[in-house]
C-alpha positions, 0 to 999 in steps of 0.5 A: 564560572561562565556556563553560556560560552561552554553551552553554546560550543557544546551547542553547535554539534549537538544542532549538526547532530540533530539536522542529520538525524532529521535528514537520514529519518526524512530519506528513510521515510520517504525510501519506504514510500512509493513516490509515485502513489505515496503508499507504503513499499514492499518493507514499510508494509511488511512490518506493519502489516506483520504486526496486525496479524500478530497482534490482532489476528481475529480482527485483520483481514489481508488483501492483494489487489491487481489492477485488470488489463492495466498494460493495455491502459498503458499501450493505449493512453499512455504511460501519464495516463497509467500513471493516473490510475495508478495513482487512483487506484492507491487513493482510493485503496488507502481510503477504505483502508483509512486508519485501521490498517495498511496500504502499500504498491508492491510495484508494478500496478499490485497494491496489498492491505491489512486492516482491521474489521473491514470483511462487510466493506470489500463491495465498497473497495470492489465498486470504488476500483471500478470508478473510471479515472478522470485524466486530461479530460477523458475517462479511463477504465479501472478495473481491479481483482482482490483476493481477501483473506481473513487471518483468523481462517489461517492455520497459523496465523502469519503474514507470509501465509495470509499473502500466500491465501490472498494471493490464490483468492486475487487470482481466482478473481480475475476475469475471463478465468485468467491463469497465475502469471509466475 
């Protein structure tokens, strides 16, 4: 008995199988990215960053970040040019996440992290989001309030709770005493 004729028509589903798994894992991936920064959405996020803080909770350290005045960004140079920070901003917040952590937009001009044993390097994160941003020859303002929050000074030691902590600690940044939007 001949086996290639059998192979090969056993071959044809398994290869239409194999194309449309690689395409739904492609639209999965890409539906848990931002597409405008590249940076991991709300979901990709949550799980990853779920995982450090279950598995590493000494060592990982939870960020929010907003980016300051960025609606006048916006009314000001336009929505490209807010684009541009944005973009930026996320560059720059994945490079000093690297590879011990997570990055993510959790939309609007709010970026989230978790990363491991990076407490000493905030003031570089500080100063990096304070660089202007070069966009069509001119130079626009970036500014941005963090809120970090070490999980090991958490009661338990869990994501919601970690957000929660940072979220109080970006918003006691901002400057001019700005109050919590709600």
């Amino acid at each position: 008995m001949h086996l290639e004729p059998l192979l090969a028509a056993a071959g044809v589903p398994l290869l239409g199988w194999t194309a449309h798994s690689t395409v739904l894992a492609r639209r999965l991936a890409t539906a848990r990215r931002d597409p405008l920064t590249g940076l991991h959405t709300r979901d990709g996020f949550t799980t990853r960053a779920a995982h450090l803080v279950r598995t590493r909770p000494g060592r990982t350290l939870v960020l929010l970040v907003d980016l300051d005045d960025f609606k006048h960004t916006n009314d000001t140079y336009g929505h490209a040019a807010g684009d541009a920070v944005l973009a930026a901003a996320a560059e720059r917040l994945a490079t000093w996440v690297g590879r011990t952590g997570i990055a993510a937009r959790l939309g609007g001009d709010e970026f989230a992290a978790a990363v491991l044993d990076s407490a000493d390097r905030l003031p570089a994160l500080r100063a990096s989001l304070r660089e202007p941003v070069l966009h069509v020859g001119e130079w626009l303002p970036l500014s941005a309030s963090i809120g970090a929050v070490p999980v090991a000074d958490l009661p338990v030691p869990c994501l919601t709770d970690a957000l929660a902590a940072a979220d109080g600690a970006m918003y006691a940044a901002k400057p001019n005493g700005r109050t919590r939007r709600r």
